[in-house]
Structure formats: structure tokens, C-alpha cells
N, C-alpha and C positions, 0 to 999 in steps of 0.2 A: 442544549447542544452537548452532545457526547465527543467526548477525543482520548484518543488511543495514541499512541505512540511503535512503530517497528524498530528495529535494530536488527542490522546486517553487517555483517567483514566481509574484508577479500584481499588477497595478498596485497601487498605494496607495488610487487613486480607486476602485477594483471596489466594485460591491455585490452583496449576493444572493449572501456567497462561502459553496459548500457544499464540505468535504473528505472524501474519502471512501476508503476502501481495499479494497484488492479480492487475493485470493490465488488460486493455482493449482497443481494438482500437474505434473510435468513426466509426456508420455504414458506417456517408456519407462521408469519408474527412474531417471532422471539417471544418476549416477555405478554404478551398481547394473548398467546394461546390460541388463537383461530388465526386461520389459513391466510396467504397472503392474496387479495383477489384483485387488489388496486394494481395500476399502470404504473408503480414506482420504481421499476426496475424488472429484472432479471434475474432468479437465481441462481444462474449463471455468473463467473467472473468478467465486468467488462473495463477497461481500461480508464482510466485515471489520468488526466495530467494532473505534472508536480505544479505547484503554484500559480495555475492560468483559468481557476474557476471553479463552477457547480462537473461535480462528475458525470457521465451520462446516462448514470442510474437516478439521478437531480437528487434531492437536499440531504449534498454530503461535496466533500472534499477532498485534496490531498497537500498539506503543504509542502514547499521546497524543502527538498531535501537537507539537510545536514550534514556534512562529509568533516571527519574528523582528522588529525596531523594523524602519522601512522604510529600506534601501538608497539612494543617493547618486542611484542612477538613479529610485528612486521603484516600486521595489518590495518587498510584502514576499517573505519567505520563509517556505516551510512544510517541516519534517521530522518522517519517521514512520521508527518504528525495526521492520521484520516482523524475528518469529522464528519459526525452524518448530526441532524439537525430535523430528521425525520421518525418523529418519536413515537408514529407507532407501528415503526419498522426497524427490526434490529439488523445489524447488517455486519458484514466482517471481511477487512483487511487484509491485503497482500503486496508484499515489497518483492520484488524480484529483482538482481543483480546477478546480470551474469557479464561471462570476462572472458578471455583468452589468457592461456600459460604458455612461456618458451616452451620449449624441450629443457633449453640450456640454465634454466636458471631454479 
């Protein structure tokens, strides 16, 4: 089993913060060199839940996230830990966090 780790900030002040993850298989095999022809997915990005299972690409992951106290500069941090377990498909990761800003702050 392979695990990776993301790392993301976002102000302190954000609202509206949604995280979310996202997996993909790689076109050609990754490390494997021939094409991907199996049913294990999508080369495409498809969604991830944090902590409630097999992704819906199957033998891979996303763990719960990680949210950190806020940073000196005034943000926090988020990490997600993906595992894929599907070794002979290399596959790759994405955290996305987005938020809303006042105006006023």
C-alpha cells in the first residue's frame, strides 16, 4: 500500500470552509508502462470521501482530515492522508479547500 500526504492553508478568518478530495488513476499504468485497459477507475478526477471508505475509483482511500490550531501568520492547516492499495495502477491526489472572505477583514 502506497500513502501520500496533502497540506493546505486558508485564513483563520474564512467562512463557508468546504474540504474535499478528489483521486485519479494515472492514463498509462504509471510505473507499469502499458496502458490503463482495466475497470479501476477513471482518468478523470472523481470524488473521495474523508474517512467513510474505499474511494469510487476502489483500492484506494482518503483519510480524515487533519486541521491544525492557527499558524503565526493566521492560518490554518489541513492534511489528508490518500492511499491507493492498487499496485498496478499509479494514481494521484487532490485536496481542495475552498472558503469565503469578508470584505471587512
Amino acid at each position: 500500500m502506497t500513502q501520500r500526504s496533502i497540506t493546505v492553508s486558508y485564513p483563520e478568518h474564512a467562512s463557508n470552509v468546504k474540504i474535499s478530495a478528489y483521486m485519479k488513476n494515472e492514463p498509462w499504468g504509471g510505473h507499469t508502462g502499458k496502458p490503463n485497459t482495466d475497470d479501476l477507475g477513471s482518468t478523470d478526477y472523481r470524488p473521495c470521501g474523508l474517512g467513510v471508505g474505499e474511494c469510487s475509483i476502489s483500492w484506494s482511500k482518503v483519510s480524515t482530515t487533519t486541521t491544525s490550531s492557527v499558524d503565526q501568520n493566521g492560518y490554518v492547516t489541513v492534511r489528508a492522508i490518500f492511499y491507493n492499495w492498487a499496485h498496478r495502477n499509479d494514481r494521484t491526489g487532490k485536496l481542495e479547500v475552498t472558503y469565503s472572505l469578508d470584505d471587512d477583514k
